[in-house]
C-alpha positions as a Markdown table, in Angstrom:
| # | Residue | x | y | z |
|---|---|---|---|---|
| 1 | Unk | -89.0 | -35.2 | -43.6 |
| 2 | Unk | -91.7 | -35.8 | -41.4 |
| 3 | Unk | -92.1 | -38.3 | -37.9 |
| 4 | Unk | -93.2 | -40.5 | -40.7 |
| 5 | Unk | -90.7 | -41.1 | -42.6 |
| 6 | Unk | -88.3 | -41.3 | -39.9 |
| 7 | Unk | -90.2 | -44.2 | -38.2 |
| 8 | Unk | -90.8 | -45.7 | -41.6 |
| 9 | Unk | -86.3 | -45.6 | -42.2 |
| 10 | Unk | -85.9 | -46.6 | -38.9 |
| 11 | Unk | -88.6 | -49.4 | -38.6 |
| 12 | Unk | -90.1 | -48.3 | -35.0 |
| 13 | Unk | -89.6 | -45.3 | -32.8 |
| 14 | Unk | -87.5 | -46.9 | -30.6 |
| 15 | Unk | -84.9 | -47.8 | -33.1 |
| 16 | Unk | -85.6 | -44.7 | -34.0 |
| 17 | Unk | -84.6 | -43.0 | -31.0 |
| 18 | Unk | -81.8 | -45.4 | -30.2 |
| 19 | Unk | -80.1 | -44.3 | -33.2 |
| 20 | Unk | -80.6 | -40.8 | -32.5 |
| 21 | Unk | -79.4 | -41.1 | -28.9 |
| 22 | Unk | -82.9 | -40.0 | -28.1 |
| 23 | Unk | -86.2 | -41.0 | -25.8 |
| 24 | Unk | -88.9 | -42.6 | -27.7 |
| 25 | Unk | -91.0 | -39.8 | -26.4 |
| 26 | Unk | -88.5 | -37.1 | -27.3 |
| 27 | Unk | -89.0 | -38.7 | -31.1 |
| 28 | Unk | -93.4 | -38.6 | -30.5 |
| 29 | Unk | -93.0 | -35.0 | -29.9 |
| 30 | Unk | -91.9 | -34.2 | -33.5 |
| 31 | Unk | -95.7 | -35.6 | -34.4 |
| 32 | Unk | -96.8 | -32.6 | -32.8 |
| 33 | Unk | -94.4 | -29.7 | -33.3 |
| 34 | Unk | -92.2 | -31.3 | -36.6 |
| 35 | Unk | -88.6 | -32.6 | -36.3 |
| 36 | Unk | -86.3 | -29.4 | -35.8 |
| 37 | Unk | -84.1 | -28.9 | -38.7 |
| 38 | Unk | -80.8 | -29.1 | -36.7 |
| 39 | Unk | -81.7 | -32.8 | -36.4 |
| 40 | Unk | -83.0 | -33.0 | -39.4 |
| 41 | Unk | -79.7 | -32.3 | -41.0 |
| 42 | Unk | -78.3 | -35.0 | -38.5 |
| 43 | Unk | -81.0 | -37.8 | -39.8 |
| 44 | Unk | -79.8 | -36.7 | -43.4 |
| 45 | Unk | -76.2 | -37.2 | -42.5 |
| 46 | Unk | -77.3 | -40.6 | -40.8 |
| 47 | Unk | -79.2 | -41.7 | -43.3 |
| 48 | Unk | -76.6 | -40.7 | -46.4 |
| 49 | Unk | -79.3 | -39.3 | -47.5 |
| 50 | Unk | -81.8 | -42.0 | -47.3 |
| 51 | Unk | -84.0 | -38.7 | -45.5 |
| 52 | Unk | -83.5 | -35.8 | -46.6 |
| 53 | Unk | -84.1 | -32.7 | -44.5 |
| 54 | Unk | -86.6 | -29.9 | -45.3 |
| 55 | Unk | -84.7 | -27.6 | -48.0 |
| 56 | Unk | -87.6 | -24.9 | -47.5 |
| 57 | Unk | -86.9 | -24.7 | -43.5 |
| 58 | Unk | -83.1 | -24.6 | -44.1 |
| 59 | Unk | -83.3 | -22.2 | -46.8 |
| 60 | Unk | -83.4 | -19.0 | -44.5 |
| 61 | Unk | -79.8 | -20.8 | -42.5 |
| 62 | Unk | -78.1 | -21.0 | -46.4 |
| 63 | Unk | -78.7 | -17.6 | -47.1 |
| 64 | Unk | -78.0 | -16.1 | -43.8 |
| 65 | Unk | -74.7 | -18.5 | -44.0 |
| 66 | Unk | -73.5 | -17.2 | -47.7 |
| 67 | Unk | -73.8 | -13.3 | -46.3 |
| 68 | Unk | -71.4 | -14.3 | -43.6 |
């Protein structure tokens, strides 16, 4: 997911942040350096999946998780 498609669920960044227990300009930063995946996973969980987080960014957490 992208800061897109989070302010498209949401309606408007504020809601947005709101939701997310956030500032509005905490959620503009993830226009420039992308929504960490951490909180992506929180958005999915949100959401019920409505967003669904980056698989290719969690991928390297799964695998280090299954070798624990």
């Amino acid at each position: 997911m992208d800061f897109e498609d989070v302010v498209r669920y949401f309606g408007r960044v504020q809601t947005a942040a709101t939701a997310l227990n956030l500032t509005r300009a905490g959620v503009y930063l993830w226009k420039q350096r992308g929504i960490p995946i951490a909180t992506q996973c929180q958005i999915e969980i949100m959401t019920g999946g409505g967003l669904k987080a980056d698989r290719e960014k969690l991928m390297p957490f799964l695998r280090k998780a299954k070798r624990l």
